[in-house]
MIRO-830419 format. One record per atom (N, C-alpha, C): residue in three letters; x, y, z. Coordinates in steps of 0.05 Angstrom, whole numbers, plus 5000, padded with zeros to 4 digits. Example, Ala and Ser with C-alpha at 12.3 -4.5 7.8 and 13.67 -1.06 7.14 Angstrom:
BEGIN
ala526448865156 ala524649105156 ala526449345156 ser525749555142 ser527349795143 ser525850015157 
This chain:
BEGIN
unk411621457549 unk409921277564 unk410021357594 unk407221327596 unk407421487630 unk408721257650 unk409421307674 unk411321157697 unk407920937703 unk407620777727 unk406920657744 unk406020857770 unk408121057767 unk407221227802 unk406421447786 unk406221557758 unk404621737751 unk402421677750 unk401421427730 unk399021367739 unk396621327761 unk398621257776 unk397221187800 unk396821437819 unk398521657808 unk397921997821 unk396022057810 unk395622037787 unk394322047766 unk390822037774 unk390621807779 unk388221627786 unk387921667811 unk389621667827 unk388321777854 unk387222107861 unk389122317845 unk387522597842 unk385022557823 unk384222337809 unk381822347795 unk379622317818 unk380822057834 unk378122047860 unk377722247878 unk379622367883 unk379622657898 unk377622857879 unk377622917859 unk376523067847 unk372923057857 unk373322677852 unk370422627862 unk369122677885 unk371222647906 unk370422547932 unk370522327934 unk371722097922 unk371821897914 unk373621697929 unk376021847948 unk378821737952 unk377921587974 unk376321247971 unk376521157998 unk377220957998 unk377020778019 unk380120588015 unk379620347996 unk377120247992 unk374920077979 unk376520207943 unk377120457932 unk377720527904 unk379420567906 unk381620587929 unk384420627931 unk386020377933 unk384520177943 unk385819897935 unk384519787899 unk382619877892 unk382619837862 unk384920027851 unk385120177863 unk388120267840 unk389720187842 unk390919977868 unk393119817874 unk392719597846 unk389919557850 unk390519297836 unk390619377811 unk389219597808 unk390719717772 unk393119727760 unk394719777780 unk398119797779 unk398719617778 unk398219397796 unk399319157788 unk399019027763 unk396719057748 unk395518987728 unk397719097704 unk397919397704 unk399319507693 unk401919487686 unk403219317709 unk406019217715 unk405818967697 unk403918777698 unk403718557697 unk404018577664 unk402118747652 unk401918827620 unk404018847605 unk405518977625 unk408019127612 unk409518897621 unk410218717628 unk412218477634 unk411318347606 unk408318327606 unk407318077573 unk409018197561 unk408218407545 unk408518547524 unk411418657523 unk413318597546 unk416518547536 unk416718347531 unk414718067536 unk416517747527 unk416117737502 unk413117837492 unk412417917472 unk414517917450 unk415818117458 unk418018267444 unk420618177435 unk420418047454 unk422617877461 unk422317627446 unk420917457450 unk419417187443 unk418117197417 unk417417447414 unk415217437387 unk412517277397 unk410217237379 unk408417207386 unk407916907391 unk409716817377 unk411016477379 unk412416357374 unk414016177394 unk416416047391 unk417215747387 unk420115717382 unk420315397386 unk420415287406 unk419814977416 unk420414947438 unk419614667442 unk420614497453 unk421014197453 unk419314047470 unk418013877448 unk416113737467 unk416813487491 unk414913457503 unk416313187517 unk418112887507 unk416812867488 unk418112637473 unk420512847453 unk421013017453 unk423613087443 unk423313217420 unk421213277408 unk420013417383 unk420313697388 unk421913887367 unk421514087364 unk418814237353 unk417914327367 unk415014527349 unk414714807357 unk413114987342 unk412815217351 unk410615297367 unk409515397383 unk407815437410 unk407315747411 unk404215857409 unk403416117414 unk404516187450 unk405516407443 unk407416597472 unk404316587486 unk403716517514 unk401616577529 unk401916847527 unk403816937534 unk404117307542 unk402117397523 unk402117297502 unk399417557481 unk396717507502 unk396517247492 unk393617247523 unk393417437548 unk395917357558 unk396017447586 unk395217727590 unk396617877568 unk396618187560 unk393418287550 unk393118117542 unk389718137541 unk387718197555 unk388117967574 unk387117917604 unk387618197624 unk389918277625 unk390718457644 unk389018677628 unk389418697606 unk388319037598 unk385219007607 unk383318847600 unk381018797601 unk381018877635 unk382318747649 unk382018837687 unk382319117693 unk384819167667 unk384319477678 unk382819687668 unk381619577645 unk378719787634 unk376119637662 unk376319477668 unk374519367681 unk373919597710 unk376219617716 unk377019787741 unk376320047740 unk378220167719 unk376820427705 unk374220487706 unk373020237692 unk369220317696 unk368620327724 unk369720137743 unk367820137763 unk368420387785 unk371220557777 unk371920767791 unk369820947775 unk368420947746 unk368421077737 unk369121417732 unk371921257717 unk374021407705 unk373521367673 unk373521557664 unk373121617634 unk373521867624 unk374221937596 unk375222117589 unk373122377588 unk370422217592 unk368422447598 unk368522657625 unk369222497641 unk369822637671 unk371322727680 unk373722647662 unk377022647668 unk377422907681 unk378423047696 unk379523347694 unk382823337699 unk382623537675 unk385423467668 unk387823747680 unk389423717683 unk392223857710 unk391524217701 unk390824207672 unk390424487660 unk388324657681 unk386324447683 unk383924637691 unk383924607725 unk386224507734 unk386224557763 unk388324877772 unk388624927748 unk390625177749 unk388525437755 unk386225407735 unk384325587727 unk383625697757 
């Protein structure tokens, strides 16, 4: 699994490629990362928690309760395909580390 600062090397030599690196798409990649961070926090409670747990209501009742984190993890990925498009970044354009050797 790639790092947080690979990605974001990652994604920022993609805007360079374009001409693309200005501060307007370089703060969307901030907020990609964060997104990314955010994903990867769900998807350990996830893990942790399972997809739902027990947990006590106000009047004192035990019941089981869907983990928000699956939502949440949802949410975040959707922001960061969202972002992707609007840098448009896609695997059609991509250029990948091979062909900067050429």
């Amino acid at each position: 699994m790639a790092s947080a600062k690979k990605i974001k090397e990652s994604l920022i030599k993609q805007l360079e490629d374009k001409s693309a690196n200005v501060e307007h798409f370089l703060g969307l990649i901030d907020d990609y990362i964060w997104y990314f961070n955010q994903e990867k926090l769900m998807q350990k409670d996830v893990k942790k928690r399972g997809y739902t747990y027990e947990t006590i209501s106000a009047s004192g009742k035990e019941y089981e309760k869907d983990n928000p984190s699956v939502k949440n993890a949802v949410l975040y990925n959707k922001q960061k395909l969202a972002i992707l498009k609007e840098l448009e970044l896609t695997t059609e354009n991509v250029v990948s580390d091979d062909e900067d050797e050429l």
